[in-house]
C-alpha positions in Angstrom: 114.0 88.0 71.6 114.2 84.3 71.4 117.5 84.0 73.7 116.2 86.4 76.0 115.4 83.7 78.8 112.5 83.0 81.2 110.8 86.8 82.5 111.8 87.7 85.9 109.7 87.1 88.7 109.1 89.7 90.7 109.1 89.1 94.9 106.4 91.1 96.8 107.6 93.6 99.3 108.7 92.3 103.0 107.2 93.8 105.7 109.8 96.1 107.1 110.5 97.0 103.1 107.0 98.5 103.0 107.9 102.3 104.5 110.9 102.2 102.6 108.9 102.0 99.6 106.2 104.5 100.6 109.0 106.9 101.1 110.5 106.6 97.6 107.0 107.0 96.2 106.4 110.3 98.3 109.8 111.6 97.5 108.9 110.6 93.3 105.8 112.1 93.8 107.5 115.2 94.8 109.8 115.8 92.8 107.6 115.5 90.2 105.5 118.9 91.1 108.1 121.5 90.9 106.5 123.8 93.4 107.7 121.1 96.2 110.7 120.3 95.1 112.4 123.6 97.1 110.3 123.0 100.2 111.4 118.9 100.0 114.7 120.0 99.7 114.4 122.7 102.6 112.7 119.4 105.0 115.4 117.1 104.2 117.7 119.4 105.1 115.9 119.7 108.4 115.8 116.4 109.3 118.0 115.0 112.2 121.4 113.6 111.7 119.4 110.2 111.9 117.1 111.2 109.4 119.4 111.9 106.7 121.3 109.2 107.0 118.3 106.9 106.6 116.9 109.0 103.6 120.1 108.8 101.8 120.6 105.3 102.7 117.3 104.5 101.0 118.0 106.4 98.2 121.4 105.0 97.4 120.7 101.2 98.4 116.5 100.8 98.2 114.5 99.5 100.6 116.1 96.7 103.2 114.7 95.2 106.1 115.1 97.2 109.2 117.8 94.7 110.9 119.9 95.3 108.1 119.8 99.4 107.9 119.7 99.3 111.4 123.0 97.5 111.0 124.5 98.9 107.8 123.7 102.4 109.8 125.3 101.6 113.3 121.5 102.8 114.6 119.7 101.1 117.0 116.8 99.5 115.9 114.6 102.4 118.1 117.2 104.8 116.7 116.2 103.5 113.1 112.7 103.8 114.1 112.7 106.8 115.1 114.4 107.8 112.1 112.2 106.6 109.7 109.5 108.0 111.2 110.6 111.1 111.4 111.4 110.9 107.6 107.8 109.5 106.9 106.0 112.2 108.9 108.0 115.0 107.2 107.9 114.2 103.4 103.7 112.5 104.5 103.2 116.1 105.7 104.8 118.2 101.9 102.9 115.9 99.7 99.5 116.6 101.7 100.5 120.4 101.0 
Protein backbone atom coordinates (compact mmCIF):
# COMPACT_ATOMS: atom_id res chain seq x y z
CA UNK A 1 0.00 0.00 0.00
CA UNK A 2 2.97 2.17 0.57
CA UNK A 3 3.92 2.55 -3.24
CA UNK A 4 0.54 3.12 -4.14
CA UNK A 5 1.00 7.01 -4.87
CA UNK A 6 -0.90 10.20 -3.94
CA UNK A 7 -5.22 9.34 -4.13
CA UNK A 8 -6.75 10.67 -7.16
CA UNK A 9 -8.51 13.75 -7.18
CA UNK A 10 -11.60 13.63 -8.49
CA UNK A 11 -12.93 16.85 -10.98
CA UNK A 12 -16.58 17.95 -10.41
CA UNK A 13 -18.86 17.48 -13.37
CA UNK A 14 -18.79 20.37 -16.30
CA UNK A 15 -21.85 21.80 -17.09
CA UNK A 16 -22.90 20.27 -20.34
CA UNK A 17 -21.51 16.78 -18.57
CA UNK A 18 -24.37 17.14 -16.08
CA UNK A 19 -27.42 15.42 -18.31
CA UNK A 20 -25.03 13.01 -19.42
CA UNK A 21 -24.70 11.99 -15.96
CA UNK A 22 -28.38 12.11 -15.03
CA UNK A 23 -29.00 9.86 -17.82
CA UNK A 24 -26.56 7.04 -16.78
CA UNK A 25 -28.07 7.28 -13.24
CA UNK A 26 -31.68 6.86 -14.72
CA UNK A 27 -30.67 4.15 -17.02
CA UNK A 28 -28.64 2.32 -13.49
CA UNK A 29 -31.58 2.93 -11.68
CA UNK A 30 -33.40 1.00 -14.15
CA UNK A 31 -31.86 -1.63 -14.79
CA UNK A 32 -31.73 -2.32 -11.37
CA UNK A 33 -35.77 -3.03 -10.96
CA UNK A 34 -36.33 -5.83 -13.26
CA UNK A 35 -39.92 -4.97 -13.96
CA UNK A 36 -38.37 -1.83 -16.24
CA UNK A 37 -35.81 -3.37 -17.67
CA UNK A 38 -38.32 -4.72 -20.77
CA UNK A 39 -40.17 -1.51 -21.04
CA UNK A 40 -36.42 0.55 -21.00
CA UNK A 41 -35.41 -1.64 -23.57
CA UNK A 42 -38.83 -1.30 -25.58
CA UNK A 43 -38.17 3.00 -25.25
CA UNK A 44 -34.76 2.83 -26.33
CA UNK A 45 -35.67 1.10 -29.07
CA UNK A 46 -38.18 3.82 -29.83
CA UNK A 47 -36.12 6.52 -29.78
CA UNK A 48 -35.13 8.45 -32.97
CA UNK A 49 -32.14 7.62 -34.99
CA UNK A 50 -30.66 10.72 -33.08
CA UNK A 51 -31.53 9.39 -29.90
CA UNK A 52 -29.78 6.19 -30.11
CA UNK A 53 -26.90 7.33 -31.23
CA UNK A 54 -26.56 9.74 -28.36
CA UNK A 55 -27.59 6.90 -25.79
CA UNK A 56 -25.06 4.64 -27.05
CA UNK A 57 -22.51 7.23 -27.45
CA UNK A 58 -22.93 7.96 -23.67
CA UNK A 59 -22.86 4.56 -22.79
CA UNK A 60 -19.74 3.59 -24.60
CA UNK A 61 -17.60 6.88 -24.07
CA UNK A 62 -19.40 8.70 -20.69
CA UNK A 63 -20.39 11.92 -20.46
CA UNK A 64 -18.49 14.77 -22.78
CA UNK A 65 -19.31 18.15 -23.30
CA UNK A 66 -21.90 18.82 -25.86
CA UNK A 67 -19.33 20.41 -28.51
CA UNK A 68 -17.56 17.33 -28.52
CA UNK A 69 -20.62 14.67 -28.96
CA UNK A 70 -22.04 17.17 -31.09
CA UNK A 71 -18.87 16.63 -33.08
CA UNK A 72 -17.83 13.04 -32.46
CA UNK A 73 -21.72 12.49 -33.65
CA UNK A 74 -21.74 14.67 -36.99
CA UNK A 75 -25.09 16.37 -35.06
CA UNK A 76 -25.65 19.72 -34.88
CA UNK A 77 -25.49 21.19 -31.75
CA UNK A 78 -29.74 21.67 -31.98
CA UNK A 79 -29.68 18.14 -33.41
CA UNK A 80 -27.70 16.98 -30.22
CA UNK A 81 -30.10 18.96 -28.20
CA UNK A 82 -32.76 17.64 -29.34
CA UNK A 83 -31.50 14.36 -28.93
CA UNK A 84 -30.65 14.39 -25.60
CA UNK A 85 -33.70 15.62 -24.64
CA UNK A 86 -35.60 13.37 -26.17
CA UNK A 87 -33.47 10.70 -24.38
CA UNK A 88 -33.90 12.51 -20.94
CA UNK A 89 -37.69 12.87 -21.31
CA UNK A 90 -38.10 9.15 -22.29
CA UNK A 91 -36.02 7.24 -19.65
CA UNK A 92 -37.36 10.68 -16.84
CA UNK A 93 -40.79 9.41 -17.85
CA UNK A 94 -40.01 4.96 -17.05
CA UNK A 95 -38.33 5.67 -13.86
CA UNK A 96 -41.40 7.90 -12.57
CA UNK A 97 -43.49 4.71 -13.58
Amino acid sequence: FRNMGAPRKLREAKPGELRGIKILELIERLTRRPESRVDLERALERLSPNGQKFIRHLVMSGPTNPKTTAKELALTAEELETAAAEVDKTLSSLHRR
